[in-house]
PyMOL CGO cylinders between C-alpha atoms (Angstrom):
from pymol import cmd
from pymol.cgo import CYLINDER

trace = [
    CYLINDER, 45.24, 27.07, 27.69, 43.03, 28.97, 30.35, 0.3, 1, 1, 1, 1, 1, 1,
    CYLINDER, 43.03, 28.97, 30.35, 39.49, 27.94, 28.52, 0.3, 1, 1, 1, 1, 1, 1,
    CYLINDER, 39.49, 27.94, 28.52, 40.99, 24.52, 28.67, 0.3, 1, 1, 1, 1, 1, 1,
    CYLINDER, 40.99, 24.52, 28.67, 41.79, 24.40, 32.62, 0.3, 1, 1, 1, 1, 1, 1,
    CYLINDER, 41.79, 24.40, 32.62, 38.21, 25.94, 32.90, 0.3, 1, 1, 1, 1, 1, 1,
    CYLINDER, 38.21, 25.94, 32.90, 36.22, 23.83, 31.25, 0.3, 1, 1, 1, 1, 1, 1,
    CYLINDER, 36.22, 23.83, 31.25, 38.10, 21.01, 33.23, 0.3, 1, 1, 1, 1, 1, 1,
    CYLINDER, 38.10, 21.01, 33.23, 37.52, 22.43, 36.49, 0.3, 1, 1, 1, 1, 1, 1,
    CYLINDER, 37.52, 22.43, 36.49, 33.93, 22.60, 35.46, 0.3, 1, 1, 1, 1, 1, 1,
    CYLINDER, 33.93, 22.60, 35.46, 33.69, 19.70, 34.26, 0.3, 1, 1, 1, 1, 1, 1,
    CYLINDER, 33.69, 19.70, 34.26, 35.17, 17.99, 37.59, 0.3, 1, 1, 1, 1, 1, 1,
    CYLINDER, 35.17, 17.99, 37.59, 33.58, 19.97, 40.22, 0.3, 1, 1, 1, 1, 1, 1,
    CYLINDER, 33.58, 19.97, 40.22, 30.38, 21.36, 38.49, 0.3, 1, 1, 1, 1, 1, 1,
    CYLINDER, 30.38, 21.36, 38.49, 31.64, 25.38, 39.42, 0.3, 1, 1, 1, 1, 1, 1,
    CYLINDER, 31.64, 25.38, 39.42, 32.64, 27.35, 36.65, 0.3, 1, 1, 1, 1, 1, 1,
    CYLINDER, 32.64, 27.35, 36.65, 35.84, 29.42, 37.67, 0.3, 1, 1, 1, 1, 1, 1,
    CYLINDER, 35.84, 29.42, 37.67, 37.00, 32.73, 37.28, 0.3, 1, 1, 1, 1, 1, 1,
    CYLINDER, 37.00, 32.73, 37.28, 40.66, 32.79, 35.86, 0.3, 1, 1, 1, 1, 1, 1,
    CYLINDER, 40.66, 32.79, 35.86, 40.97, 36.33, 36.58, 0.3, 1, 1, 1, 1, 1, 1,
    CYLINDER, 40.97, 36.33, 36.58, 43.64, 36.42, 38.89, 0.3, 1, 1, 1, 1, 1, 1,
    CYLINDER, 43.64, 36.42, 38.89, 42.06, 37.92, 41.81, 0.3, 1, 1, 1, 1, 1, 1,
    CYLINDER, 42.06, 37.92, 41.81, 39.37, 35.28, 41.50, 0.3, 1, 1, 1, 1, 1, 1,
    CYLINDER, 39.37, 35.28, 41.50, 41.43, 32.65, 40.85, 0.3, 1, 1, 1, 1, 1, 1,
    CYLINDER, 41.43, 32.65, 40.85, 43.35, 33.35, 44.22, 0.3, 1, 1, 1, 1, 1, 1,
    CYLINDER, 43.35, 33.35, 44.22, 40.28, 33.62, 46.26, 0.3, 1, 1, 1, 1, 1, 1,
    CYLINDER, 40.28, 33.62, 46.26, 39.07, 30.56, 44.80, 0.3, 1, 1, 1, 1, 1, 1,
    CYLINDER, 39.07, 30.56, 44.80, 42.60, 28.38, 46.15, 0.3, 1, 1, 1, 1, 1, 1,
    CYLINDER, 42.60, 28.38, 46.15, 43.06, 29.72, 49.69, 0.3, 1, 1, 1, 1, 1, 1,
    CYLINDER, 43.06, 29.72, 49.69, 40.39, 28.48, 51.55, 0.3, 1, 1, 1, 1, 1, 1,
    CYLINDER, 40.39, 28.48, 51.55, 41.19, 24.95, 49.42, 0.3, 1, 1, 1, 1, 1, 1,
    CYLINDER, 41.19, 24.95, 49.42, 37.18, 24.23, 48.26, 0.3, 1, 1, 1, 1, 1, 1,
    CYLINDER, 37.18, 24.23, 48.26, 38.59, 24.06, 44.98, 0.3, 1, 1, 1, 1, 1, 1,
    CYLINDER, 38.59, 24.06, 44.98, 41.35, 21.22, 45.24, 0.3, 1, 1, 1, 1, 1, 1,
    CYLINDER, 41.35, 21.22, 45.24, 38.91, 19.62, 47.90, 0.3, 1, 1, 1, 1, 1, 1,
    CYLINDER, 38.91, 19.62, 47.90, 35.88, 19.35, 45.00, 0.3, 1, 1, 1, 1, 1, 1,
    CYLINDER, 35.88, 19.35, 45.00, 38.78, 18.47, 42.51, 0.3, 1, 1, 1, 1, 1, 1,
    CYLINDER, 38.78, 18.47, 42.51, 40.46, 15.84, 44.98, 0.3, 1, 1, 1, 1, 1, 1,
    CYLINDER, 40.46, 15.84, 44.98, 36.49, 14.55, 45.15, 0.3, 1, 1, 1, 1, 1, 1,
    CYLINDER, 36.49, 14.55, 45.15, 35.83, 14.30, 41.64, 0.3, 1, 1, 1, 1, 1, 1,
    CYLINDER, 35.83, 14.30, 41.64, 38.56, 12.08, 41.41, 0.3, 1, 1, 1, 1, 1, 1,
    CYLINDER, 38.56, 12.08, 41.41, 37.41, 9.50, 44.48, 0.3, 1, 1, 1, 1, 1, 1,
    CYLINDER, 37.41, 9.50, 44.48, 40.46, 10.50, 46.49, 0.3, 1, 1, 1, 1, 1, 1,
    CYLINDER, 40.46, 10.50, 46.49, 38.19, 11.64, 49.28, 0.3, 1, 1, 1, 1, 1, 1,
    CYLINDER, 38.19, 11.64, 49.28, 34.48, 11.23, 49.93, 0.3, 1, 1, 1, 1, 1, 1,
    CYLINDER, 34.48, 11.23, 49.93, 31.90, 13.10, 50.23, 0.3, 1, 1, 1, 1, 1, 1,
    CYLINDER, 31.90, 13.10, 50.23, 31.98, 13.48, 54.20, 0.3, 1, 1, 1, 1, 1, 1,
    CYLINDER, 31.98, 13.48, 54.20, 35.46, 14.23, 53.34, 0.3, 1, 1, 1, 1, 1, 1,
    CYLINDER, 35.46, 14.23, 53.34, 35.01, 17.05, 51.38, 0.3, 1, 1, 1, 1, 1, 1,
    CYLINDER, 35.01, 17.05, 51.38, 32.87, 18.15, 53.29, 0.3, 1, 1, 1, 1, 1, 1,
    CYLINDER, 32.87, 18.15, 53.29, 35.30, 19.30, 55.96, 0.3, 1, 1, 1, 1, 1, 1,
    CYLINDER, 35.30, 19.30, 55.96, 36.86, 21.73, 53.73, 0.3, 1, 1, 1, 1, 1, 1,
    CYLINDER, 36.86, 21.73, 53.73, 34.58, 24.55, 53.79, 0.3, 1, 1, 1, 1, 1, 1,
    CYLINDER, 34.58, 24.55, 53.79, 34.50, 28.01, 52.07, 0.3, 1, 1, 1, 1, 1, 1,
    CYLINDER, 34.50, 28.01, 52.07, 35.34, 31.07, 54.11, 0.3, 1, 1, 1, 1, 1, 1,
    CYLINDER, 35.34, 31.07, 54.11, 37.85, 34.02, 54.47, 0.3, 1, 1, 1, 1, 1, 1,
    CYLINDER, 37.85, 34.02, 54.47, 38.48, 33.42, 57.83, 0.3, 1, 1, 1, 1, 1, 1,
    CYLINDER, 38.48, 33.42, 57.83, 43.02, 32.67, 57.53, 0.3, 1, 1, 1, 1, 1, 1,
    CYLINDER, 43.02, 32.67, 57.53, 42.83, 30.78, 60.67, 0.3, 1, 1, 1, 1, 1, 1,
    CYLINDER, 42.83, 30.78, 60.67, 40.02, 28.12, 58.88, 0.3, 1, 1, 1, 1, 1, 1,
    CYLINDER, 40.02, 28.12, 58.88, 41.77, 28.26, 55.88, 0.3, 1, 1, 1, 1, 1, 1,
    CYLINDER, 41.77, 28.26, 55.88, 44.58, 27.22, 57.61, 0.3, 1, 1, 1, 1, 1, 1,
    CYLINDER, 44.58, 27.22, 57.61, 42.56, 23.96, 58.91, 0.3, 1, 1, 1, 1, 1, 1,
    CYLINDER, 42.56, 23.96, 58.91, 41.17, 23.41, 55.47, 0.3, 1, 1, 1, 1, 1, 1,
    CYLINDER, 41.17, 23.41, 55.47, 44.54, 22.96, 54.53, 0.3, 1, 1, 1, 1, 1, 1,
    CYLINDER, 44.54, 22.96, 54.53, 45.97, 20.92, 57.37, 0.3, 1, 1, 1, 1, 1, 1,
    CYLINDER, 45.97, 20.92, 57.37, 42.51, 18.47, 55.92, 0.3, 1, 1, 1, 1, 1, 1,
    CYLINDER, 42.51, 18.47, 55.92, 44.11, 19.11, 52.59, 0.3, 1, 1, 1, 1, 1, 1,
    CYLINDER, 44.11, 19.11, 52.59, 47.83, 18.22, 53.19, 0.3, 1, 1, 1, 1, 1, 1,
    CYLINDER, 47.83, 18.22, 53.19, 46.58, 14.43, 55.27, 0.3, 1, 1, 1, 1, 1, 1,
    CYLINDER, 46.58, 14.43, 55.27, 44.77, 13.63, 51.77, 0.3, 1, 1, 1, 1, 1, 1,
    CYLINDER, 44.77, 13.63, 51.77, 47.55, 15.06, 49.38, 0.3, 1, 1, 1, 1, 1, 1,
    CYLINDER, 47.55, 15.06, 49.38, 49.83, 12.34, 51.19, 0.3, 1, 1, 1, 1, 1, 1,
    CYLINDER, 49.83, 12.34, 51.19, 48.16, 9.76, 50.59, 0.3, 1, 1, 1, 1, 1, 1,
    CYLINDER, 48.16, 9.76, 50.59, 48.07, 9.88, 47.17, 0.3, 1, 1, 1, 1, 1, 1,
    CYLINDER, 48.07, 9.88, 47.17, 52.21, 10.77, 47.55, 0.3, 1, 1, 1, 1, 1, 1,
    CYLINDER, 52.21, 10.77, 47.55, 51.78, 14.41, 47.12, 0.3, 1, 1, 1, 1, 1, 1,
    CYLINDER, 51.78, 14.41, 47.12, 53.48, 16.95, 50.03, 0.3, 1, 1, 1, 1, 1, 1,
    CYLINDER, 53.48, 16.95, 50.03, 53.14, 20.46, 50.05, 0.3, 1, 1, 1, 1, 1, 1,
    CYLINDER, 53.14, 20.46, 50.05, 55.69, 22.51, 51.77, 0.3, 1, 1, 1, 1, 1, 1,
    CYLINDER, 55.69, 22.51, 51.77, 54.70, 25.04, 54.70, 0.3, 1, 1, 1, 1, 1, 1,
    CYLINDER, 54.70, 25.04, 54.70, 55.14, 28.40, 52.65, 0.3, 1, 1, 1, 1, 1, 1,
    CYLINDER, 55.14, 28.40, 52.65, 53.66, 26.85, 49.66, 0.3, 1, 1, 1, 1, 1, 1,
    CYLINDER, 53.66, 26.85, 49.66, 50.34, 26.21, 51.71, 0.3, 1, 1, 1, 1, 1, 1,
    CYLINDER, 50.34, 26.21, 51.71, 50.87, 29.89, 53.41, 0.3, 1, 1, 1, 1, 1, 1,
    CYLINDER, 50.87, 29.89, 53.41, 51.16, 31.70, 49.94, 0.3, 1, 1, 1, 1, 1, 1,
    CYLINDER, 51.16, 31.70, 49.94, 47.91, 29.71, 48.74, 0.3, 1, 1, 1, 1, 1, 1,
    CYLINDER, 47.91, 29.71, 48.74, 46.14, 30.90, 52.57, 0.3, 1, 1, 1, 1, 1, 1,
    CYLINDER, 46.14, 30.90, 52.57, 47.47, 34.56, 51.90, 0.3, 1, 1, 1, 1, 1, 1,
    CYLINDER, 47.47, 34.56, 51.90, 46.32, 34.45, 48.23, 0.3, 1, 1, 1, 1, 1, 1,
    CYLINDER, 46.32, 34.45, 48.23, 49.68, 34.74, 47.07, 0.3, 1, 1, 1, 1, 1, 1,
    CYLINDER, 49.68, 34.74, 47.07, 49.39, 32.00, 44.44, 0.3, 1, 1, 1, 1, 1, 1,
    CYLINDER, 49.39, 32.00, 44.44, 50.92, 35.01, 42.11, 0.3, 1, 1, 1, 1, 1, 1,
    CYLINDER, 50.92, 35.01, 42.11, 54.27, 34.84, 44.12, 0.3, 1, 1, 1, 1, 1, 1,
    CYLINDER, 54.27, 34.84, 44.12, 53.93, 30.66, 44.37, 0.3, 1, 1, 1, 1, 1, 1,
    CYLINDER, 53.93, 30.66, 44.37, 53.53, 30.26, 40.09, 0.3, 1, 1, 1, 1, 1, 1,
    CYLINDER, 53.53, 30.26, 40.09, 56.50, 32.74, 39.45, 0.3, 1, 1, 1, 1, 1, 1,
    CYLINDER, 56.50, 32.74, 39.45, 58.46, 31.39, 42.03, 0.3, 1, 1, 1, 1, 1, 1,
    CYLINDER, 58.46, 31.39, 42.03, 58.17, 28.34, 40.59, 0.3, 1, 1, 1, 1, 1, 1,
    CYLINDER, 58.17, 28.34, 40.59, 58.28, 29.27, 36.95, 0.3, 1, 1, 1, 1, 1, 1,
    CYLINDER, 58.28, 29.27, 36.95, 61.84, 30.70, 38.12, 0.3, 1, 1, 1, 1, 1, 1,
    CYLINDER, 61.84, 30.70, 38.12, 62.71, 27.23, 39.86, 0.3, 1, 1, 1, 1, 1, 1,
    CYLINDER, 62.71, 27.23, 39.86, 61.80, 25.30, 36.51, 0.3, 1, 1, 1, 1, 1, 1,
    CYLINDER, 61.80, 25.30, 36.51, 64.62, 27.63, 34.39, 0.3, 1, 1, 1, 1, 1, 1,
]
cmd.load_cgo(trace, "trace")
């Protein structure tokens, strides 16, 4: 399942991604990914995308996401505040089990 979620990432955004866990987690929190994903499929445009930029920096992370969250409702899609805090904190570990748990 992993080499199939990579090879679609690639395919979308052009960058290859690391599914090692650590990786994978840096690659979420500052949102570059799901900005080049939300791109790839003409939800936003270029100049868009282009706000969300890559850094480590939590408090531009944090504004990457606020970019994120306008263009994830308009396509009907809202993220809750501690979901977008565990992705900034690169706690996506905590986020999947927690809701692996929910979906039992």
């Amino acid at each position: 399942m992993s080499e199939v979620i990579k090879r679609w990432v690639a395919c979308k955004t052009g960058v290859e991604p690391d599914l090692e866990p650590r990786a994978l987690r840096r690659l979420l929190a500052d949102g570059t990914l799901l900005a080049r994903l939300l791109h790839s499929y003409f939800v936003v445009d270029a100049a868009l995308r282009e706000q969300v930029r890559a850094t480590d920096d939590p408090e531009l992370r944090r504004k990457n996401w606020a970019v994120l969250r306008r263009w994830l409702l308009l396509v009907g899609l809202e993220l809750a505040d501690d979901v977008i805090k565990c992705v900034i904190k690169s706690l996506t570990n905590r986020l999947l089990f927690k809701s692996a748990q929910d979906a039992t």
